[in-house]
C-alpha positions in Angstrom: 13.9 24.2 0.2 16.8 21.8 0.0 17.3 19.5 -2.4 20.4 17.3 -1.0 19.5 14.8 2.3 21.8 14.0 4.9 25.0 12.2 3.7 27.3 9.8 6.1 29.9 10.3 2.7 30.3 14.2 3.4 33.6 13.5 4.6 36.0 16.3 4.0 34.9 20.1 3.8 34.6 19.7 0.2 32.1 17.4 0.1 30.8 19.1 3.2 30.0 22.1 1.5 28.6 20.1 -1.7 25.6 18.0 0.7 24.6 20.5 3.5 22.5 18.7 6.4 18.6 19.5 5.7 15.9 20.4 7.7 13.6 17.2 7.9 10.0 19.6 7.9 9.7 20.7 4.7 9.1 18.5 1.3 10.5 18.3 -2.0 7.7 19.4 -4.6 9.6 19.9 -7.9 9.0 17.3 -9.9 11.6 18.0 -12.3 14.5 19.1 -10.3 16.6 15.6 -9.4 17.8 15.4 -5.9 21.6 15.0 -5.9 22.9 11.5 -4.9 26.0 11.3 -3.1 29.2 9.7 -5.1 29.1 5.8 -4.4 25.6 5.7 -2.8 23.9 3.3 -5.1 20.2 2.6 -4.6 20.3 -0.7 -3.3 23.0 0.3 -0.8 20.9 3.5 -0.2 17.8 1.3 1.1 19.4 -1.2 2.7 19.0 -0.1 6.1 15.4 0.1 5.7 14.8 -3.5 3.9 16.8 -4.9 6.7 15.1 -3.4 9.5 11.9 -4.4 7.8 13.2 -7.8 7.0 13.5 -8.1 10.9 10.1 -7.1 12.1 9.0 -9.5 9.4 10.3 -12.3 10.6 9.6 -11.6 13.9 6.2 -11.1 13.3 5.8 -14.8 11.6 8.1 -16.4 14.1 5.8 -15.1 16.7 2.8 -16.5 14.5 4.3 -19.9 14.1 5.0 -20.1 18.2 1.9 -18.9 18.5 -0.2 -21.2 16.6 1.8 -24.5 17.3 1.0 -23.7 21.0 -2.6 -23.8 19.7 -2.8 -26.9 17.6 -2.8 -24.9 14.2 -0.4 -24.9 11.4 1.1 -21.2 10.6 1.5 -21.8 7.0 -2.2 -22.4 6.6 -2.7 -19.1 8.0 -0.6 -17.5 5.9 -1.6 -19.4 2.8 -4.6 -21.3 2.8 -7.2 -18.8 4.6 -10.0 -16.7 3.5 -8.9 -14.2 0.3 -5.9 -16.7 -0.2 -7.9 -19.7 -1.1 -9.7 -17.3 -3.0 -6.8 -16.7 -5.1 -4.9 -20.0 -5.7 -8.6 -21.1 -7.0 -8.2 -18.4 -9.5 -4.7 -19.7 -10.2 -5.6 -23.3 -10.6 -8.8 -23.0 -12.4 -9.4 -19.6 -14.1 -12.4 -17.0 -12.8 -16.2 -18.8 -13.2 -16.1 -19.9 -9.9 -18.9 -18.9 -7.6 -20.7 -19.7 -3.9 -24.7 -19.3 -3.4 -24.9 -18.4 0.0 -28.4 -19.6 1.6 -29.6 -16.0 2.1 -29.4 -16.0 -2.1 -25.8 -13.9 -2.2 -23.8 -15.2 -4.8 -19.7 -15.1 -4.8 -18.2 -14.8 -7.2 -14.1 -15.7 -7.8 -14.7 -12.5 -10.4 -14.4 -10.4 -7.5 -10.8 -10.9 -7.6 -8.7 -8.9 -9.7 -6.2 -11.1 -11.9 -2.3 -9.9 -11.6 -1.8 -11.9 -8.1 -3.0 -15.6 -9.1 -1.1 -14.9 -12.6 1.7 -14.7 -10.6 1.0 -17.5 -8.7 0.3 -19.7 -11.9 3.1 -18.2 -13.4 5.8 -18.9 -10.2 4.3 -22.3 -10.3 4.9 -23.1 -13.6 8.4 -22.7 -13.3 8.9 -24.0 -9.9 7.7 -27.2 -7.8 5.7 -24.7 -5.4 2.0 -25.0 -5.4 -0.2 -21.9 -6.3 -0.4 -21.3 -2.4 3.4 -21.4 -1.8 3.7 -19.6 -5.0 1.1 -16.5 -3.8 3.1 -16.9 -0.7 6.9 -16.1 -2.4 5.2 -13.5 -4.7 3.6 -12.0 -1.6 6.9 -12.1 0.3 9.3 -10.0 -2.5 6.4 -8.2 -3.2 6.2 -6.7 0.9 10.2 -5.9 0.3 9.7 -4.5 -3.2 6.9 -2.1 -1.1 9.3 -1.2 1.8 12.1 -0.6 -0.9 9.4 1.7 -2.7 8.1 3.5 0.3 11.6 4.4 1.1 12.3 5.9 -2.4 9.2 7.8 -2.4 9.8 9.2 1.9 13.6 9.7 0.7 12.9 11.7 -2.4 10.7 14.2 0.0 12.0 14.2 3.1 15.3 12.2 3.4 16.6 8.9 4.0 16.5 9.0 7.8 12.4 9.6 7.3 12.2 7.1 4.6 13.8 4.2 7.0 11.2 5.4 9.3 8.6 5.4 7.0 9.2 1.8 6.5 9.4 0.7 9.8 6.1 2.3 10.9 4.7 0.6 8.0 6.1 -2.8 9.1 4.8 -2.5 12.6 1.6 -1.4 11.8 -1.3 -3.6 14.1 -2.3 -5.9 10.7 0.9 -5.8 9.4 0.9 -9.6 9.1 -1.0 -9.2 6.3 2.3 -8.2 4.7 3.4 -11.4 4.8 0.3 -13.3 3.7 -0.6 -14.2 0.4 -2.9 -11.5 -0.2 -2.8 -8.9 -2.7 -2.0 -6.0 0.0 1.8 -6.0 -0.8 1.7 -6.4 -4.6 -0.4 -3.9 -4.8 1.6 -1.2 -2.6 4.8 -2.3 -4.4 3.6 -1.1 -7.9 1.3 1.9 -6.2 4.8 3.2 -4.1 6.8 2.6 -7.5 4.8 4.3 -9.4 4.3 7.3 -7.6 7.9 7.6 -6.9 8.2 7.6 -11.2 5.6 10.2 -11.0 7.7 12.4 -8.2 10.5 12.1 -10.3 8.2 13.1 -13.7 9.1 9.3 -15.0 5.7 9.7 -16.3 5.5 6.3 -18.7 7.0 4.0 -16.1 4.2 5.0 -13.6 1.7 4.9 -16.3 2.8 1.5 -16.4 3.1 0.4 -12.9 -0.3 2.1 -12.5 -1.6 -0.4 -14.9 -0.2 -3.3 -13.0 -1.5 -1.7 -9.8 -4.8 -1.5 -11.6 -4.8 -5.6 -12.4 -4.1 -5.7 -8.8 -6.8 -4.3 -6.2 -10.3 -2.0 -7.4 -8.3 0.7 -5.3 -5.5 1.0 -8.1 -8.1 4.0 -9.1 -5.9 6.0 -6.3 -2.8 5.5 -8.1 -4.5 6.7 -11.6 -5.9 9.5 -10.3 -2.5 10.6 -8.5 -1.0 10.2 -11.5 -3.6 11.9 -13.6 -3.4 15.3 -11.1 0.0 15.4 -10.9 0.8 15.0 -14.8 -2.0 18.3 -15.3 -0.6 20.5 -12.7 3.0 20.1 -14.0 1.7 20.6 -17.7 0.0 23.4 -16.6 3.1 24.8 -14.5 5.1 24.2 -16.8 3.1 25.6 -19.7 3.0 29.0 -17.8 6.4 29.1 -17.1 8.1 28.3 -20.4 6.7 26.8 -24.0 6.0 23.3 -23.3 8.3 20.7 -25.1 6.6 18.1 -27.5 8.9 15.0 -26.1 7.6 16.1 -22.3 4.5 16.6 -23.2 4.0 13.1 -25.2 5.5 11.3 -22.1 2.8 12.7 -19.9 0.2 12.0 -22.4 1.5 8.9 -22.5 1.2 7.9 -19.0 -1.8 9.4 -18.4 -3.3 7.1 -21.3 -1.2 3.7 -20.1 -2.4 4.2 -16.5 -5.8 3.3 -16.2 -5.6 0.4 -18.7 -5.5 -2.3 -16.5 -8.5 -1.4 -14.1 -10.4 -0.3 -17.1 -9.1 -3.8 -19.3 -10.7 -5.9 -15.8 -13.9 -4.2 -15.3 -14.9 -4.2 -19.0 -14.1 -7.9 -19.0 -15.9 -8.9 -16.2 -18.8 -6.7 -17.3 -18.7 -8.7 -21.0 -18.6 -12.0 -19.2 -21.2 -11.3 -17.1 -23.2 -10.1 -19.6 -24.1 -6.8 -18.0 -22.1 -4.4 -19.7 -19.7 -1.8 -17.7 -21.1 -2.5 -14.7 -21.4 -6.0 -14.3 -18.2 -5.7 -12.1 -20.4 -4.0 -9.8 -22.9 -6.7 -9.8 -20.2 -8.8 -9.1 -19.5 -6.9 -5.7 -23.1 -6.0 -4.6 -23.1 -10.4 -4.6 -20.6 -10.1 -1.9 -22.2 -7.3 -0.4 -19.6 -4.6 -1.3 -20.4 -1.3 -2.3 -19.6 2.5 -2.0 -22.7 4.5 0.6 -20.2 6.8 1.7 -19.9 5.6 5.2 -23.2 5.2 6.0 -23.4 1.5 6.9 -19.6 1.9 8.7 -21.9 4.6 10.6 -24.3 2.4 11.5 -21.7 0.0 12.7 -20.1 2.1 14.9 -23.5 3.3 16.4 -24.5 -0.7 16.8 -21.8 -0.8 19.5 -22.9 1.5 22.0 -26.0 -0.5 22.6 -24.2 -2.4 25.2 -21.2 -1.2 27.9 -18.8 -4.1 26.6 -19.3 -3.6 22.8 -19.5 0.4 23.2 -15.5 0.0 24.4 -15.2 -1.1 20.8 -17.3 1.5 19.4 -15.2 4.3 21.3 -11.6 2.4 19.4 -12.9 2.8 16.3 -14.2 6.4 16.6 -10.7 7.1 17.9 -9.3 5.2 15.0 -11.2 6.9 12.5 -10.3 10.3 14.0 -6.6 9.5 14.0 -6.7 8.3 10.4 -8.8 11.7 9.3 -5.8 13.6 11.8 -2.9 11.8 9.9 -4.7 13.4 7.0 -4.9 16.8 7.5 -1.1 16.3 9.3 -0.3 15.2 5.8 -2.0 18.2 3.7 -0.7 21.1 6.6 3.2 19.5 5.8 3.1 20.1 2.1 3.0 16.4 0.7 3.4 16.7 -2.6 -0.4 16.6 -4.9 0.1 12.8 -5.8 0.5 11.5 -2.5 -2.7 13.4 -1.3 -4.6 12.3 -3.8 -3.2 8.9 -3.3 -4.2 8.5 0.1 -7.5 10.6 0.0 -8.8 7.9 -2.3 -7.3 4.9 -0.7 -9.0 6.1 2.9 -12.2 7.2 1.1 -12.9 3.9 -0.8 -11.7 2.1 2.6 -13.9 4.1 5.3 -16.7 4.7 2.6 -17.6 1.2 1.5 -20.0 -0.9 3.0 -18.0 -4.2 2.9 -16.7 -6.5 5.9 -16.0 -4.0 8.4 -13.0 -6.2 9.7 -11.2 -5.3 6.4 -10.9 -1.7 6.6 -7.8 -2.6 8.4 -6.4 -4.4 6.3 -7.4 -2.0 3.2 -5.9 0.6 4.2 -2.3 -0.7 4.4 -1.6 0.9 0.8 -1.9 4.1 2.4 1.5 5.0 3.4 1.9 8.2 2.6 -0.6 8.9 6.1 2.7 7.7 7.9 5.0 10.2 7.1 4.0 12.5 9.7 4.8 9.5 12.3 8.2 9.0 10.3 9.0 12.6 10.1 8.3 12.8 14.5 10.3 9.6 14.6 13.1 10.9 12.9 13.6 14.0 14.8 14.1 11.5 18.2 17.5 10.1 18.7 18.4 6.5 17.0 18.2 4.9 20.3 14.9 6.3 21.7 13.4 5.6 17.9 15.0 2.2 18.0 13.3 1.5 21.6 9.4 2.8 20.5 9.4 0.9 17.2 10.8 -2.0 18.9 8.4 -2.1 21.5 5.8 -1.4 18.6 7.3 -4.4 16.5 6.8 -6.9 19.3 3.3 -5.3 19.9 2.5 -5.9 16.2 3.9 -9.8 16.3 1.8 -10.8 19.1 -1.9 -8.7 18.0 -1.0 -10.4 14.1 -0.5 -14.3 15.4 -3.3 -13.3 18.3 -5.4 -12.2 15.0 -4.8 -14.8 12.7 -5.5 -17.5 15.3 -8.6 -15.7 15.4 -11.1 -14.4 13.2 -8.5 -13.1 11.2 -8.9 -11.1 8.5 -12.0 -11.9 6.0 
């Protein structure tokens, strides 16, 4: 197992010696043992290849949005800021939760729905800025999506290397919704505190992801992944730890810890919503069932799917997302047959599950599974054995593909 990645500083035979090239296949587990950083290579510095190449398909992606949409009469910015979940959010912002929509068929919903850290934001960039709550959600969006590339790097680098982990972040960038990334939805906040904090849990930082798992909890109903990750992977190094030498009390309080911080802020929401609502601990799930959201482990996704192969045009659709589904559940497997260590499994088991097993707008299921990174390492790692010219050339041609399906999408139905 090696412990040092690959180094451009190894200069002289020295240093050579001191950070031998690694094998990219197999993943750093040990929680406690520190990888060795070579003299000089700050983090920032570290990243920056990633953050800029993800900077790049960025902007390319919104450029092509905003060509796009002027050659169709519509403003990009609106798209980005002012559109489905977004209004959602700056209402939040602007006038607090209590805000609800009867639908004719009798649904009812509700601005509850919405979990709180994103429109605090917003409020609170507003406050001390002229932006509006949409150009605020927009800005905290926007550093948010470089704060997740930044994490996703840390967390591929710390396992496989920093050659995967710029990969890593680039398949991310240029995944087929990835202009949600740069929307002002919660999608990036909530990856940037997720990534974080399982990168503190990698590195058995246990009360800084305790914390960010809070945040990420305030953020999306999926921060449960990043709990539970948390929660696994703080037992099974107590428990390795207690069977290979007396367990510490200062160790052993900073797991605790953690484990008790991390699920305060999904916990601190739901119990609120459930005493506004007046229904107790589950009056959060009312709150969904009014927008037709729910957990029946796949069935009504099922029944989609089956719907489409009532007729030759639609069943073309129905074959994608078979082939879609099969290639998220391959990713996984990919995932568990390389070793990934406990937390990301459990990460992304639970982000996919909630995603493929709810019955909620079937368009979204795209767009909710962006959080699961940790499925693209197995692309990153077969991207990083290529040469830097050949990967260059596929994820360019990937990046452009990305730009024109996200402003095709967005001038569309876009994403409910």
């Amino acid at each position: 197992m090696w412990r040092t990645p690959r180094s451009p500083w190894c200069t002289t035979p020295r240093t050579a010696a001191r950070f031998r090239p690694p094998s990219i296949i197999e993943p750093v587990t040990d929680l406690e043992t520190p990888l060795a950083t070579p003299p000089g290579a700050s983090a920032p510095r570290r990243a920056a290849p990633a953050l800029l190449g993800y900077a790049a398909v960025r902007a390319l992606g919104v450029l092509t949005l905003a060509l796009w949409s002027a050659a169709n009469g519509k403003s990009a910015h609106t798209l980005l800021t002012a559109r489905w979940d977004a209004l959602w959010y700056t209402r939040v912002a602007d006038l607090g939760y209590g805000y609800e929509v009867r639908l004719p068929n009798g649904d009812v919903h509700s601005n509850l729905a919405f979990f709180p850290l994103l429109p605090w934001l917003e409020r609170l960039v507003s406050a001390l800025s002229p932006l509006s709550y949409a150009d605020a959600g927009l800005l905290v969006s926007t550093l948010a999506s470089l704060a997740a590339a930044w994490g996703i790097f840390a967390v591929a680098d710390h396992v496989y290397g920093p050659r995967v982990g710029v990969c890593a972040v680039l398949v991310w960038a240029v995944l087929p919704v990835g202009i949600v990334q740069s929307m002002a939805y919660s999608e990036s906040l909530f990856t940037a505190l997720a990534a974080w904090s399982l990168y503190a849990v990698l590195t058995g930082r246990w009360v800084t992801a305790g914390l960010l798992a809070a945040f990420a909890g305030l953020t999306r109903p999926v921060g449960a992944a990043v709990v539970a990750a948390l929660w696994v992977a703080a037992t099974t190094s107590f428990v390795r730890d207690r069977s290979a030498h007396p367990a510490h009390g200062a160790p052993v309080l900073r797991r605790a810890l953690g484990m008790l911080l991390a699920p305060l802020g999904a916990a601190g929401y739901v119990l609120w919503v459930g005493h506004r609502t007046g229904k107790g601990p589950l009056g959060y799930l009312d709150v969904q069932a009014g927008w037709r959201n729910g957990f029946d482990g796949g069935y009504a996704f099922a029944r989609f799917v089956g719907d489409k192969f009532t007729s030759f045009p639609s069943a073309l659709a129905g074959v994608g997302l078979i082939v879609g589904v099969a290639l998220i559940v391959w990713l996984y497997v990919t995932c568990v047959r390389q070793r990934q260590p406990p937390a990301l499994l459990v990460y992304a088991g639970i982000v996919v599950a909630l995603a493929l097993c709810a019955s909620s707008y079937f368009g979204s299921k795209p767009r909710l599974l962006l959080p699961a990174f940790p499925l693209l390492l197995p692309l990153a790692l077969a991207l990083a054995r290529l040469r830097t010219s050949r990967s260059a050339l596929i994820l360019g041609g990937v990046a452009m593909a990305s730009a024109l399906y996200g402003a095709f999408w967005l001038n569309g139905s876009g994403p409910p």
